[in-house]
C-alpha positions as CSV (number, residue, x, y, z in Angstrom):
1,X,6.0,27.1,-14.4
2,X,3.6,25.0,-16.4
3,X,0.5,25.9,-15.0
4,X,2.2,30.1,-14.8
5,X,2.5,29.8,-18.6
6,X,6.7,30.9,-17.4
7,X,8.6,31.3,-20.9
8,X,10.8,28.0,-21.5
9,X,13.9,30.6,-21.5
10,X,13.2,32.3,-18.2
11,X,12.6,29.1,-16.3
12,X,15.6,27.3,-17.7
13,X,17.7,30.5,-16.2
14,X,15.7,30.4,-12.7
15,X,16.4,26.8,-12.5
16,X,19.9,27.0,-13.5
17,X,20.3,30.0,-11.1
18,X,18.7,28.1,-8.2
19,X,20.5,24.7,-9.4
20,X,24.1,25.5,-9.6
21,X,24.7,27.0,-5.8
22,X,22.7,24.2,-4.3
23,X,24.8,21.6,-6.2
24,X,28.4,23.5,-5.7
25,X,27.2,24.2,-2.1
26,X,26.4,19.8,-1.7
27,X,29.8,19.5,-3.5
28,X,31.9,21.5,-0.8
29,X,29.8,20.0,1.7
30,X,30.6,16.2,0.7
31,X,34.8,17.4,0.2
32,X,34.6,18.7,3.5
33,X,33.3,15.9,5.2
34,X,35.5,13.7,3.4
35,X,36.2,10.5,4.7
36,X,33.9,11.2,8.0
37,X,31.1,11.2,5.8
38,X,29.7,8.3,7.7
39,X,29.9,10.0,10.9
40,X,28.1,13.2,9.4
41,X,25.4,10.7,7.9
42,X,24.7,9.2,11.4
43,X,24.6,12.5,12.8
44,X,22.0,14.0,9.7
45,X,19.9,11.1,9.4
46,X,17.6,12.0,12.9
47,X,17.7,16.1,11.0
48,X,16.0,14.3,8.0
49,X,13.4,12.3,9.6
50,X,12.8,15.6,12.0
51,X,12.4,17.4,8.8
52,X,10.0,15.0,7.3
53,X,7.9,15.0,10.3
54,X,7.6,18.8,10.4
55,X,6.7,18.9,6.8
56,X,4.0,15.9,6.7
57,X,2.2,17.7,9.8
58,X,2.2,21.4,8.3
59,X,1.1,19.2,5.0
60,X,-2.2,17.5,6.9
61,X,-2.6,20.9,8.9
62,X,-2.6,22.7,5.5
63,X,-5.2,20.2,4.1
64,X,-7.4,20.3,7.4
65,X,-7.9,24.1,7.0
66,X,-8.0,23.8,3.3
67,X,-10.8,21.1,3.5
68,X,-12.6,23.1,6.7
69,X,-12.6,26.4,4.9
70,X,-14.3,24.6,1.7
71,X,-16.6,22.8,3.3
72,X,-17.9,26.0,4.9
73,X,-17.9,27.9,1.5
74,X,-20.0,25.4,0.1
75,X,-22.2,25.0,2.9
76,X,-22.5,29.0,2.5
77,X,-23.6,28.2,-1.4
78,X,-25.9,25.6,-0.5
79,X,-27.8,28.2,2.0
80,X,-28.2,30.4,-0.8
81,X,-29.0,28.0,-3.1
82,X,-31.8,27.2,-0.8
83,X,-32.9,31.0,0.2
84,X,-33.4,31.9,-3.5
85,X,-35.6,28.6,-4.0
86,X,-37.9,29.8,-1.3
């Protein structure tokens, strides 16, 4: 929101917006669960860690292309570069 220059009043409503369902949404969860909590913790924990795998790899595959595509644009750069000292 920072970097988007976002007005302090529209992102305070887009985060309250996003915020409060998520919250009431954790909140009916947890009554739900109750006193099993435990047993939906044991059953959530391998989701997590499945979750966290899946984002670290689409994190280093993002970065690998990222890194590829910029290496070739500069490598393009440095071939003009080069033409135009010729």
């Amino acid at each position: 929101a920072g970097v988007a220059k976002m007005p302090l009043r529209r992102f305070v409503i887009y985060t309250v917006l996003g915020c409060v369902p998520w919250v009431a949404a954790l909140a009916v969860a947890g009554a739900a669960a109750g006193t099993q909590w435990e047993k939906v913790s044991h059953f959530l924990q391998p989701v997590a860690w499945g979750l966290l795998a899946v984002i670290v790899i689409l994190g280093a595959v993002f970065v690998a292309r990222r890194w590829t595509t910029v290496r070739l644009e500069y490598a393009e750069l440095d071939q003009q570069r080069d033409a135009e000292q010729v």
